[in-house]
N, C-alpha and C positions, 0 to 999 in steps of 0.2 A: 156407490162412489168409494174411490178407495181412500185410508185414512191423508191424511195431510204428512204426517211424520213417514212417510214410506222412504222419502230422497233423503233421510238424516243419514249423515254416517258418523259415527263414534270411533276412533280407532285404538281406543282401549277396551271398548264393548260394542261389538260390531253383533246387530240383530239379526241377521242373517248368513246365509253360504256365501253370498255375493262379497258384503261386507266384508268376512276373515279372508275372503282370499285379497281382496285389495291391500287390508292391513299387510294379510303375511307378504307381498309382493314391495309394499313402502317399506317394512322393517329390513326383506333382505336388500333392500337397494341401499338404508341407511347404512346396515352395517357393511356392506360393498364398498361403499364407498369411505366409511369412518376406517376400514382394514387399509384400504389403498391410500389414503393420505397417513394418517399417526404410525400404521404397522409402518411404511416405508421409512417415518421418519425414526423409528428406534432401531428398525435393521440399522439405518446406516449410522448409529451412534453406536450402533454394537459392536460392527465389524469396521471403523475407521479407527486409524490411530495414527499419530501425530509422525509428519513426514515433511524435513526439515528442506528450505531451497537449496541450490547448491552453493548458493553465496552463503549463508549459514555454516556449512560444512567448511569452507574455506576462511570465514571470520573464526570459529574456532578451532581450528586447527592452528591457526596463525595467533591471536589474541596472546596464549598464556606467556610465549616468548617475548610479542610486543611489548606486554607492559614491564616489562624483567630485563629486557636487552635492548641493543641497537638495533633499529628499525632494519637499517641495511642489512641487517644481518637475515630477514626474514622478506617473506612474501610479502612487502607489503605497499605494493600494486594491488595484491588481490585485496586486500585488507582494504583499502582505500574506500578498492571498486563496491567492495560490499558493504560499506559503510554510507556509500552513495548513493545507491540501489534503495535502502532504506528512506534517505532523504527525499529521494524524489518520488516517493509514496505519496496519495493525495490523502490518505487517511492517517497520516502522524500527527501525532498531536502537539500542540506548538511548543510546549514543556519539555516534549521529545524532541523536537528541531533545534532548539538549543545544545542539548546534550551532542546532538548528533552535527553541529555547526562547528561544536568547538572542537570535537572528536578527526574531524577532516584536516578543519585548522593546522591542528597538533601535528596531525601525519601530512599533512603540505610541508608544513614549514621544519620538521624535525629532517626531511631529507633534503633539503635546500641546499645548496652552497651558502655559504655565511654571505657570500658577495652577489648572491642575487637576491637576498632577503630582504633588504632595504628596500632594493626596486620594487617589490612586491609591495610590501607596507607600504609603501610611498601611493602607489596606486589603488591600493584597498581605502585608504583615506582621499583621494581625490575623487573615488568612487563615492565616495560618504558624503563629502563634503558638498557635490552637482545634486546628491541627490536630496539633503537638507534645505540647500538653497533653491531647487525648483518648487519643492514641496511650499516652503516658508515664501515664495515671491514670485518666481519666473512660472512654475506649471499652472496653476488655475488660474491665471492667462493669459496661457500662450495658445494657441492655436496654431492648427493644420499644418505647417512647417516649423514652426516654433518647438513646436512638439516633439517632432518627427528630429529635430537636430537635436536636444536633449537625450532622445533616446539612442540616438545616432551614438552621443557624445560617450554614453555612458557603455555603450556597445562595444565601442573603439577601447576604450579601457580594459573589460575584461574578457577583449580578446588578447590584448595584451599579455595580461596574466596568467593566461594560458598559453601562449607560445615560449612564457617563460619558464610554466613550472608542468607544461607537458612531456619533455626528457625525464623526468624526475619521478613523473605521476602517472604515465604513459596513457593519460588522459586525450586523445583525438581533437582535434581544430573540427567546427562544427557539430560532434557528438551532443547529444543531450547531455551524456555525461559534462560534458564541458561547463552545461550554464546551468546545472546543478553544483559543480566543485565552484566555478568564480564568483556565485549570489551565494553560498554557504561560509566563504572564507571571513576570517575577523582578526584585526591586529589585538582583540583581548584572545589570547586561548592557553590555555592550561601546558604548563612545562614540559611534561611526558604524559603519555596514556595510563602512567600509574596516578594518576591525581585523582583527589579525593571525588573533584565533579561529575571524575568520568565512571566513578564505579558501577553505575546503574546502567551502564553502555549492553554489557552483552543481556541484561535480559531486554530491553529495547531492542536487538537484535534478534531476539528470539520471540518475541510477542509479533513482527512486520513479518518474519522469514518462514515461522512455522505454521505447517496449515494440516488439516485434519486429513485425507486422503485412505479411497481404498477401493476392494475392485470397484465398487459404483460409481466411483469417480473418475476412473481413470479409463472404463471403457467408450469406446467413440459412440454415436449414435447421429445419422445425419450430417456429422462433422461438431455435436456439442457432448458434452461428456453425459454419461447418462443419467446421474440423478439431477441434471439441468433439463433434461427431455424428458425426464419423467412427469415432474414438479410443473413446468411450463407448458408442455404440450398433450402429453398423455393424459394429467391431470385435468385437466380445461376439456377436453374430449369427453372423458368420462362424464363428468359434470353435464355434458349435454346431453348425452345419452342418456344418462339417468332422469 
C-alpha cells in the first residue's frame, strides 16, 4: 500500500519530479503575470509626460494679459470658454467651483455694456430669490406641475441671461456651455482677474487641463486607447488563461 503522504505537494519543497515541474510552471505563470500587470504599470509612468488640453494652452496664453489689461483687448472668449470647460468637470471640487464662479463672473460682467449689467444683476437675483423661496416653502410641496412651473420659472430667467450676455460671450442659446455660464454667474465677484481671490485660478486650470499622456495612450485599439485595452481586456484574458 502506498504511503498516505504521496498527494502532498509543498511548493517550496516539492518531493518529487512531478512536484518541481508543477512549482516551476505556478512560479513562471506568477511572474507572467506580476511582469504584465506592475511592468506595464511603470513602463507607462516612464514613458508618459504631462500633455496639457487645448483650452490649457489657450487659458495661458491669454491669462498673463488678462489680469494686466483690458479684457477686450484679448481673447477672451477663449478665456471664458476655457474657464467653463473647467467648471463643468464633475470632478472639481467645491473650493474649486467657487474660485472658478467668481472667475467667469468677472469675465461676464468686465465685458458687459455698463447698460446691460443691471439687467443681468437684476435677473441673477430673481433667480436667487425663486430659488430661496421654493427651497424655504413652495418646492417640498409642490408637486408634478407645481414643480415642473418652478423649474420652468427659473429656466425662463437664465435663458434670459444668456440672450443677453451671448454677443458678449459668444456663448450659444441651448449649448451646455450656456447652463454652465448662467448657474456659474453671481452679483458678488471680484473687480478684475487681478484680485487677490483669484490668484489660485491658473493652477486650478492646470490640475482639470493637464493629463499625463503617451504613445500608450494615444494609440487606438478596438476603438479604446490602448493602455485602457490592455488593463480591461487583455488583462482580465490573461487572468483566465492563467
Amino acid at each position: 500500500m502506498e504511503p498516505s503522504d504521496n498527494f502532498n505537494f509543498n511548493l517550496f519543497s516539492p518531493r518529487n519530479l512531478h512536484g518541481r515541474k508543477n512549482r516551476n510552471v505556478i512560479i513562471t505563470m506568477l511572474i507572467i503575470w506580476a511582469t504584465a500587470v506592475f511592468g506595464f504599470q511603470i513602463l507607462l509612468k516612464t514613458i508618459e509626460k504631462p500633455t496639457p488640453e487645448k483650452s490649457l494652452v489657450v487659458f495661458e496664453s491669454v491669462w498673463p494679459e488678462a489680469i494686466s489689461g483690458n479684457l477686450n483687448a484679448v481673447n477672451y472668449k477663449g478665456l471664458l470658454n476655457s474657464v467653463i470647460l473647467v467648471k463643468g468637470k464633475n470632478t472639481v471640487k467645491p473650493e474649486h467651483q467657487k474660485i472658478l464662479n467668481s472667475a467667469i463672473s468677472c469675465i461676464t460682467f468686465s465685458v458687459l455694456p455698463d447698460s446691460l449689467k443691471s439687467a443681468v444683476l437684476e435677473t441673477i437675483s430673481e433667480i436667487s430669490a425663486t430659488k430661496i423661496s421654493a427651497t424655504k416653502q413652495q418646492l417640498p410641496a409642490s408637486k408634478d406641475q407645481e414643480f415642473l412651473d418652478l423649474k420652468s420659472a427659473i429656466l425662463i430667467k437664465e435663458k434670459k441671461i444668456n440672450e443677453i450676455t451671448s454677443p458678449y460671450t459668444g456663448i450659444l442659446n441651448g449649448s451646455l456651455e450656456e447652463k454652465i455660464l448662467t448657474t456659474s454667474l453671481s452679483a458678488d465677484f471680484p473687480g478684475s482677474l487681478s484680485d487677490e481671490s483669484l490668484s489660485g485660478l491658473p493652477q486650478i486650470m492646470n490640475l482639470y487641463l493637464m493629463h499625463n499622456q503617451s504613445i500608450l495612450t494615444d494609440i487606438k485599439v478596438l476603438g479604446f486607447p490602448f493602455h485602457y485595452f490592455y488593463t480591461a481586456v487583455f488583462l482580465l484574458l490573461l487572468f483566465i488563461d492563467c
